[in-house]
C-alpha positions in Angstrom: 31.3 45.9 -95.3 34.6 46.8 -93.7 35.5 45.4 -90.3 38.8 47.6 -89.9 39.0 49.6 -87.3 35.9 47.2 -85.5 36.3 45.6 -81.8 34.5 42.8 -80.6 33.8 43.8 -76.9 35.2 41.6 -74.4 33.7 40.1 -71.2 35.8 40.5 -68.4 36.9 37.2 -66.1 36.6 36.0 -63.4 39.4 37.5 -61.6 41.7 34.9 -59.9 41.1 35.0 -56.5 37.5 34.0 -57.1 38.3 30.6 -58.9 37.1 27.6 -57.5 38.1 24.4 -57.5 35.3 21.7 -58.1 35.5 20.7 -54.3 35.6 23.9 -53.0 32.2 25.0 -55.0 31.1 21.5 -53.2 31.7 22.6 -50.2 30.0 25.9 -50.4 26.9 24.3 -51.7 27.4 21.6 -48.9 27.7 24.4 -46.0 24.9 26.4 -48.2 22.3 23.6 -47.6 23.2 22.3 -44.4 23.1 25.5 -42.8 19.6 25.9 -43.6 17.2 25.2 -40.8 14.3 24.4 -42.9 16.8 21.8 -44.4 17.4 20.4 -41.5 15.3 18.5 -39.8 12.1 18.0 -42.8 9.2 15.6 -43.2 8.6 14.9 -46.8 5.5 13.2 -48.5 5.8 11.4 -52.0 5.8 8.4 -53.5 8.3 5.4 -53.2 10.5 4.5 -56.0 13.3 2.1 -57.0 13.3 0.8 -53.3 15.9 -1.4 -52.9 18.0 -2.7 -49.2 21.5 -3.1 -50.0 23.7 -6.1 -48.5 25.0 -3.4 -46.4 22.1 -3.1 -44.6 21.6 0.6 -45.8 18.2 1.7 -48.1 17.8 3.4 -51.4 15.0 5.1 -52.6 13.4 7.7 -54.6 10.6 10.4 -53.6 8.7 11.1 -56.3 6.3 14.4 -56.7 4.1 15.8 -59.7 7.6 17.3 -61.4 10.2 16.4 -59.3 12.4 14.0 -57.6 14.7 13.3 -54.9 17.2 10.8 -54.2 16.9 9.5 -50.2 19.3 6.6 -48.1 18.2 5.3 -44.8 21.1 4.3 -43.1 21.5 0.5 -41.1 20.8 2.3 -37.7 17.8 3.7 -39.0 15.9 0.3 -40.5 14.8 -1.2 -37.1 11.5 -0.3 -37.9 11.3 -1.3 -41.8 10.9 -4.9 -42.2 9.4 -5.9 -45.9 6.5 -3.6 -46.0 7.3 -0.6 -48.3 6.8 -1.3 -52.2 7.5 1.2 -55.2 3.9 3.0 -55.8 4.0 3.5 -52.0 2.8 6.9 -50.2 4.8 7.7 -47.6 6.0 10.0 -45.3 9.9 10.2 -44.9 11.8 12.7 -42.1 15.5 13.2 -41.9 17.4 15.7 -43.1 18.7 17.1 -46.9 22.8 17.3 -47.9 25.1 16.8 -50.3 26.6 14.0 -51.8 29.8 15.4 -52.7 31.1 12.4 -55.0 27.9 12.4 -56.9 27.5 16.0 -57.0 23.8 15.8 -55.7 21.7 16.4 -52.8 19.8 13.8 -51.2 17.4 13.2 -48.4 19.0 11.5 -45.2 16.4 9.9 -43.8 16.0 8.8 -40.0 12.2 7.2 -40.7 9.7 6.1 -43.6 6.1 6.3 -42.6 3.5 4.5 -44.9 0.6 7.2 -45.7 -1.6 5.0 -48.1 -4.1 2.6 -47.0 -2.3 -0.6 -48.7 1.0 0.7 -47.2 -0.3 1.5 -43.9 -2.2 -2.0 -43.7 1.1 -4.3 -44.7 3.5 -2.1 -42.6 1.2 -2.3 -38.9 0.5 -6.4 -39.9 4.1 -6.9 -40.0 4.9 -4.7 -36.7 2.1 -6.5 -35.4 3.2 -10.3 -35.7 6.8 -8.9 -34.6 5.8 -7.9 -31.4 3.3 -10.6 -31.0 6.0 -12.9 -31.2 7.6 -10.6 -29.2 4.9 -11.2 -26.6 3.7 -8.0 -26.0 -0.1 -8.8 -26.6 0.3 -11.5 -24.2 -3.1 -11.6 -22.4 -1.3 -12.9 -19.5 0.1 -9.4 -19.2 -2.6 -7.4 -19.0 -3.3 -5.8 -15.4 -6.4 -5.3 -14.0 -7.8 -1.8 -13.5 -8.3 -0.2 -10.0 -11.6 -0.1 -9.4 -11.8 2.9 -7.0 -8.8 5.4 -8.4 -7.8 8.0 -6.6 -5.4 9.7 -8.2 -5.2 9.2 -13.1 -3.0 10.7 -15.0 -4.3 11.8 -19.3 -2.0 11.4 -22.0 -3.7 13.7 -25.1 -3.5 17.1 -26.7 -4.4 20.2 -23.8 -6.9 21.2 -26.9 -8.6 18.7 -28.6 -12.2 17.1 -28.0 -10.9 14.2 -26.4 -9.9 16.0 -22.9 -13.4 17.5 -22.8 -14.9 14.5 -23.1 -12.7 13.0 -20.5 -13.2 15.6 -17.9 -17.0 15.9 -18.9 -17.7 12.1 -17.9 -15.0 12.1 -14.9 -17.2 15.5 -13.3 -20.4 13.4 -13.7 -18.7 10.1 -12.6 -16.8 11.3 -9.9 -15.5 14.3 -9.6 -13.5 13.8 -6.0 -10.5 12.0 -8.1 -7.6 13.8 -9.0 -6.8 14.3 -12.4 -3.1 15.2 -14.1 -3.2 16.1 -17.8 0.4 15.2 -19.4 -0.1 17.2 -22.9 1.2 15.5 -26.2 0.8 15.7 -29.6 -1.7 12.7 -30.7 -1.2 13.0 -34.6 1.4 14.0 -37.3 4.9 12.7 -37.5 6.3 14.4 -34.3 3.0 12.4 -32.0 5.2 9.5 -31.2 8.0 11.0 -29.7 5.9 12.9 -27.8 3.6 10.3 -26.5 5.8 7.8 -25.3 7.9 10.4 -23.6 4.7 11.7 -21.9 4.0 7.5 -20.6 7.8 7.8 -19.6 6.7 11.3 -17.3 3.5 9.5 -16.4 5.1 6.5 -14.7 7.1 9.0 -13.1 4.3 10.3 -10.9 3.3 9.3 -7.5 -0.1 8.4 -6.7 -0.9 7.4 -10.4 -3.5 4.6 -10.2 -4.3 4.5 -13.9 -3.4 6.5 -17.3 -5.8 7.3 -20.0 -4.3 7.8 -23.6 -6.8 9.4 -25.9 -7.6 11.0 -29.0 -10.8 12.4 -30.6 -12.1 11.5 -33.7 -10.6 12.0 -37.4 -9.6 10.5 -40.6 -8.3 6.5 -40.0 -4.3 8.7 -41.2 -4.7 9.6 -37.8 -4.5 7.0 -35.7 -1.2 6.1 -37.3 0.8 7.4 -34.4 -0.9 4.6 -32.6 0.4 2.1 -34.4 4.1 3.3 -33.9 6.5 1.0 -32.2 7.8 3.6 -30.1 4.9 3.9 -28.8 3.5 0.3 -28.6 6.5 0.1 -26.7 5.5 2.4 -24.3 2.1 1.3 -23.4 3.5 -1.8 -22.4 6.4 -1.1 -20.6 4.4 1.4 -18.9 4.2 0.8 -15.1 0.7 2.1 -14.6 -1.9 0.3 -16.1 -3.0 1.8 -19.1 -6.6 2.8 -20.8 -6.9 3.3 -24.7 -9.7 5.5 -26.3 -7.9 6.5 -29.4 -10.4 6.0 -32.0 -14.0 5.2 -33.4 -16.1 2.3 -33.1 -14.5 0.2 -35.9 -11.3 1.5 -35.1 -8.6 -0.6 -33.5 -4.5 0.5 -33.0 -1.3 -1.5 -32.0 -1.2 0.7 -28.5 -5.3 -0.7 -28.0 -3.5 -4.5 -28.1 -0.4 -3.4 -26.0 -2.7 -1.7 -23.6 -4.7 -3.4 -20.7 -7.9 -1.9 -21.7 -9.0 -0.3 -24.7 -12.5 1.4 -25.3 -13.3 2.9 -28.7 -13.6 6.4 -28.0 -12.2 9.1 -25.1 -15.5 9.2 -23.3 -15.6 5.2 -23.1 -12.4 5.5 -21.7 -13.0 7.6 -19.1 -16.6 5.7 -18.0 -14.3 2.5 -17.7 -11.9 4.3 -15.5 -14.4 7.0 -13.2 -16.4 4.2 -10.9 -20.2 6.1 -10.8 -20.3 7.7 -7.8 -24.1 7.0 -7.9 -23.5 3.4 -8.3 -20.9 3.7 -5.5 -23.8 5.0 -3.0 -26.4 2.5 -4.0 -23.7 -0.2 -3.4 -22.5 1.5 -0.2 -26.2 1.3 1.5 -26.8 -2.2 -0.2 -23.8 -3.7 1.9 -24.9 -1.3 4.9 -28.4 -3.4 4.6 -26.4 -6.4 4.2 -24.2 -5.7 7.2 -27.0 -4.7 9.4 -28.8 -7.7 8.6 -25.9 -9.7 9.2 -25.4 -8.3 13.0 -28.9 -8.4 13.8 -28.8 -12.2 12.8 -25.6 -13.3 14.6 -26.9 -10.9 17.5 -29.7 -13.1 17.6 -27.6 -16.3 17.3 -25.5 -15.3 20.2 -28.4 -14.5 22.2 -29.9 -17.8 21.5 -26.6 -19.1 22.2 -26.4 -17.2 25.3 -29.6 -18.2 26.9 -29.1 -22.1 25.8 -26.1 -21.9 27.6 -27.4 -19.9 30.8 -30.8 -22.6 30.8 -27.8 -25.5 31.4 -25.6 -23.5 33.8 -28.8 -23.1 35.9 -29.3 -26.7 35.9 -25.8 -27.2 36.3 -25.6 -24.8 39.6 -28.8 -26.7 40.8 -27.2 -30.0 40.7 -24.0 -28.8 41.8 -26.0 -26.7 44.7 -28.1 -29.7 45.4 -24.6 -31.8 46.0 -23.6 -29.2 48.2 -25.7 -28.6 50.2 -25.9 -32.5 51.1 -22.4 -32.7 51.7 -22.7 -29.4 53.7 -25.2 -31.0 56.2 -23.3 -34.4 56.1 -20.3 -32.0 57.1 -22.5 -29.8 59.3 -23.6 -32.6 61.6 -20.0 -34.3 62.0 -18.7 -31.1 63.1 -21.7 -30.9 65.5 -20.8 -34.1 66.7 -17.1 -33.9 66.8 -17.8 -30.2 68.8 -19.8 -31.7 71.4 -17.7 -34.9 71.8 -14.8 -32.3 72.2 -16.6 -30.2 74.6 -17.8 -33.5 76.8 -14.4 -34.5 76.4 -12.9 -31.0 77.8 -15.8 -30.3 80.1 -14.4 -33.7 81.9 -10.7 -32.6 81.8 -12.1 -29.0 83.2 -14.0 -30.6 86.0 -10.7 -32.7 86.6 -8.6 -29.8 86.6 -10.9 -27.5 88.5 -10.8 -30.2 91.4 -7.6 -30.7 91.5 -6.6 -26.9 91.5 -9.3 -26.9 94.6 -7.4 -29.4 96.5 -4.0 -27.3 95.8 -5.9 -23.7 96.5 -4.8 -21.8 99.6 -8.3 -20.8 99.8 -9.0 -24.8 100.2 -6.1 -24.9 103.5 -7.5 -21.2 104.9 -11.0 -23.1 104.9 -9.3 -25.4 107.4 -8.7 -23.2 109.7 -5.1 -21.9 108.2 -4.1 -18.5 107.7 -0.9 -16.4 105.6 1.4 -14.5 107.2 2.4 -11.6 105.2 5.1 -8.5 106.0 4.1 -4.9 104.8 5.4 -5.4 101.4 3.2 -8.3 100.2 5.8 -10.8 100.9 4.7 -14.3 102.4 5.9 -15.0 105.5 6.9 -18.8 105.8 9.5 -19.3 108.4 9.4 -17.5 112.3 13.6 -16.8 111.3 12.1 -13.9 109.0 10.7 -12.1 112.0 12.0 -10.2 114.8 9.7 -8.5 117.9 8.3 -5.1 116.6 7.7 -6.4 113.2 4.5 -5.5 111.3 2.4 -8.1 109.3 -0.7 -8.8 107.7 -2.5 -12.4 108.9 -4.7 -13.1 105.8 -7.9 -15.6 106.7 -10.4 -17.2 104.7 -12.9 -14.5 105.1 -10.6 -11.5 105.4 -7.3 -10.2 106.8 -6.3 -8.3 110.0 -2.7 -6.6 110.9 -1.1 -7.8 114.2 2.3 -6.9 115.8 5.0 -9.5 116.7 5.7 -9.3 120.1 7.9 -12.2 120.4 9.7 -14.9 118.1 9.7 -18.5 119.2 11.6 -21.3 117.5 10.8 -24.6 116.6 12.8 -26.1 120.0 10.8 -23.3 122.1 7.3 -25.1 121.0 8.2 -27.9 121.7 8.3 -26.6 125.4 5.5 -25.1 125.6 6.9 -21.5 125.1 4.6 -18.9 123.4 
């Protein structure tokens, strides 16, 4: 068979504006992937492989699934929270975010946290959190506050729709349904719960009037409760400034936030009965202290009446006494001021009598009785020498038993008596 005049055909290539070099391709695939939102912030289950810390203080790993694989770091500021507890065979949970290694020519997982998802996992990684924040001292006994017995205002950290906020506000209606109640929603399982619980115990504390905080959950598989034994949120019960009330679990179940907490009940509805004082119980203990108050009263009322009457039976005997005194000291004084009146009265009867006779003696009435009389003029004025009248005069001549009026007639002097001249 002849080939002459036979042409191969010919692929065209790539033209030469669409070369790329091997870090340009690497940098679309880089922009590719990181530009992806679901690639951006992802929570990936498998299990742990080749788990090794370097000296750096960064972590290497591998995610295994039923085909595939993917290579993962955890960066120094991300291992707070990972202390010895992962092991290859592990089940865990890992979040972050997937790009490219450019010098490896790989995508890997950049994760921010590694959650343990088995049961042998789960158990080694809350021991060790455990004695680290016992040491700590945040399940210091010492710490834990006492709950206010009569609330009046409590604040509910859960999910808005799950079973444990029915059951709260069931028992809190039947308890006592004049206490306020303020629902702060948050997510109370899966990877994005602790985030959202502590930052609803940051809005809690926030609040005035809080007396207490409830942080519940209903029931489900023991995976659950994992969010409860977070850090983040250990962290947050305790540094919470209201005390706090755990009911995130079953009977045999127990969480890191139920030690950090100041009370923790096994379920929602305990919870809520250890918070919501019985309003029934309240009555009953209302009109037992009313009994208790009344009795009280009636017996110090009868106390002080006793008192009273004790007191008024010696402050008669006392006024008796004291009248008894008195009185003798009253006639004692009685009959010296008799005496000293009538010795005053003899006394000034005496003086009177003395008085009286000696005003006799200088009376004018005592000289008219002699046979004396007083000149007087018109004008009341006593005549006592014959030089003050003069022939024509008027005057009164006032006797012993009366008074006449005479005219003077004629004026002798003292010489002219003594002649015989009238």
């Amino acid at each position: 068979m002849s080939l002459a005049g036979f042409k191969l055909p010919i692929s065209p290539g790539p033209s030469a504006h669409s070369v790329k070099t091997v870090d340009e391709l690497s940098s679309i695939i880089k922009d590719t992937i990181t530009s992806a939102p679901a690639l951006r912030n992802v929570a990936v289950r498998g299990e742990l492989q080749n788990f090794k810390k370097h000296s750096s203080g960064h972590v290497y790993f591998t995610l295994l699934g039923s085909e595939s694989r993917i290579s993962a770091v955890l960066f120094r500021s991300h291992t707070a929270g990972i202390l010895t507890w992962p092991e290859d065979g592990d089940e865990v949970m890992v979040t972050g975010s997937v790009d490219v290694y450019a010098k490896g020519g790989a995508y890997q997982l950049y994760a921010t946290r590694i959650l343990p998802l088995g049961l042998g996992a789960q158990s080694r990684a809350k021991e060790e959190l455990r004695l680290a924040l016992e040491k700590e001292g945040l399940f210091d006994p010492r710490l834990k506050r006492p709950l206010p017995k009569y609330p009046s205002k409590v604040a509910i950290v859960t999910s808005p729709t799950g079973a444990a906020i029915q059951d709260i506000l069931k028992v809190s209606m039947d308890r006592a349904p004049f206490i306020d109640i303020v629902v702060i929603p948050a997510m109370v399982q899966g990877v994005d719960a602790p985030p959202q619980v502590a930052r609803a115990l940051s809005l809690a504390a926030g609040l005035k009037g809080v007396d207490c905080l409830i942080l519940a959950r209903g029931g489900g598989a023991r995976d659950d409760l994992s969010p409860f034994d977070d850090e983040r949120v250990v962290r947050a019960v305790r540094m919470c400034p209201i005390p706090v009330v755990t009911g995130v679990g079953h009977q045999t179940d127990s969480s890191l936030a139920d030690l950090a907490a100041d009370a923790a009940l096994p379920t929602p509805s305990a919870a809520a009965e250890r918070v919501f004082p019985d309003s029934g119980e309240i009555r009953s203990l209302l009109f037992h202290r009313l009994d208790l108050v009344s009795a009280g009263a009636a017996r110090v009322c009868d106390r002080f009446f006793t008192i009273v009457e004790r007191y008024g039976e010696r402050l008669g005997r006392i006024m008796e006494l004291r009248i008894g005194e008195n009185e003798t000291t009253l006639d004692r004084s009685l009959k010296s001021v008799s005496v000293g009146v009538k010795m005053f009265i003899e006394r000034n009867e005496s003086i009177l009598a003395s008085s009286a006779s000696s005003l006799d003696a200088l009376s004018p009435l005592a000289v008219l009785g002699r046979g004396y009389s007083i000149c007087k003029k018109q004008d009341g004025a006593v005549i006592k020498s014959a030089s003050q009248l003069s022939i024509g005069d008027a005057v009164s001549l006032v006797f012993k038993d009366g008074a006449v009026e005479a005219g003077i007639t004629g004026v002798m002097a003292e010489s002219d008596s003594h002649h015989g001249q009238v």
